[in-house]
C-alpha positions as CSV (number, residue, x, y, z in Angstrom):
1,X,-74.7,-72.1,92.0
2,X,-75.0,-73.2,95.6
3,X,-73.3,-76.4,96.3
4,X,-76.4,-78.7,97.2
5,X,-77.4,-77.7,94.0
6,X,-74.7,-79.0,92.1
7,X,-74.5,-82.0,94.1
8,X,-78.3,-82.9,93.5
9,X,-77.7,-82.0,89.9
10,X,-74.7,-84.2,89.5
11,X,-77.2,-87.5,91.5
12,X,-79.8,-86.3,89.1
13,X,-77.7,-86.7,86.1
14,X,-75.5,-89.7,87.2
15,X,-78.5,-91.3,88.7
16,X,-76.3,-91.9,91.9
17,X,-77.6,-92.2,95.4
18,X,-76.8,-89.8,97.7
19,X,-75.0,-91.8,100.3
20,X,-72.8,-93.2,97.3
21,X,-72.1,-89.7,96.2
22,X,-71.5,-88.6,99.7
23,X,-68.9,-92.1,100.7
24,X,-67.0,-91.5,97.5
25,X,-66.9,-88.2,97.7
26,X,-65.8,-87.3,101.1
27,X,-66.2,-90.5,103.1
28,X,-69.5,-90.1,104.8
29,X,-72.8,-91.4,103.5
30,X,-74.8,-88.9,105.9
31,X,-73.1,-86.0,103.8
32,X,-75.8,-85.3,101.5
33,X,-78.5,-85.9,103.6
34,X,-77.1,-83.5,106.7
35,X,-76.7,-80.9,103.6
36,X,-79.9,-80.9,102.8
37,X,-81.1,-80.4,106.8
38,X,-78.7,-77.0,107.0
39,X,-75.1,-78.6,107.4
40,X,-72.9,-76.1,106.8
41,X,-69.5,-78.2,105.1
42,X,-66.0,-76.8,106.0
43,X,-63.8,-75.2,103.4
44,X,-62.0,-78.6,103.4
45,X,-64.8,-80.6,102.7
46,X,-65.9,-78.3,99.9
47,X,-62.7,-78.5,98.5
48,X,-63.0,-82.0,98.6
49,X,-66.9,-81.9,96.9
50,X,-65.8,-79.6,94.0
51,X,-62.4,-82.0,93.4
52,X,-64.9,-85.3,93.1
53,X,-67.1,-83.2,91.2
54,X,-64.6,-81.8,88.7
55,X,-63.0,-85.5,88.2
56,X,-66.7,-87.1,87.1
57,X,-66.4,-87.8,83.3
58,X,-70.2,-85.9,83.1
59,X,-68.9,-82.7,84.6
């Protein structure tokens, strides 16, 4: 599964903006939203995403 994917599944299911998801989970509110307009994240910052992700009690 693509990472946008699980990101907007995760807001879906935690009912969590996506600035708040993207300020917690890398420090920058624009995260999700640049995502969804073709951003292509660094290794780093997916790293990063997929650490947050795996540390949310719903995972």
């Amino acid at each position: 599964m693509k990472l946008l994917d699980r990101i907007e599944r995760h807001l879906k299911e935690s009912h969590m903006s996506a600035t708040r998801f993207g300020r917690r989970a890398v420090g920058d509110p624009r995260f999700v939203l640049d995502l969804r307009c073709g951003r292509r994240p660094r290794r780093r910052t997916v790293e990063k995403v997929e650490r947050y992700l795996a540390d949310q009690p719903n995972r």
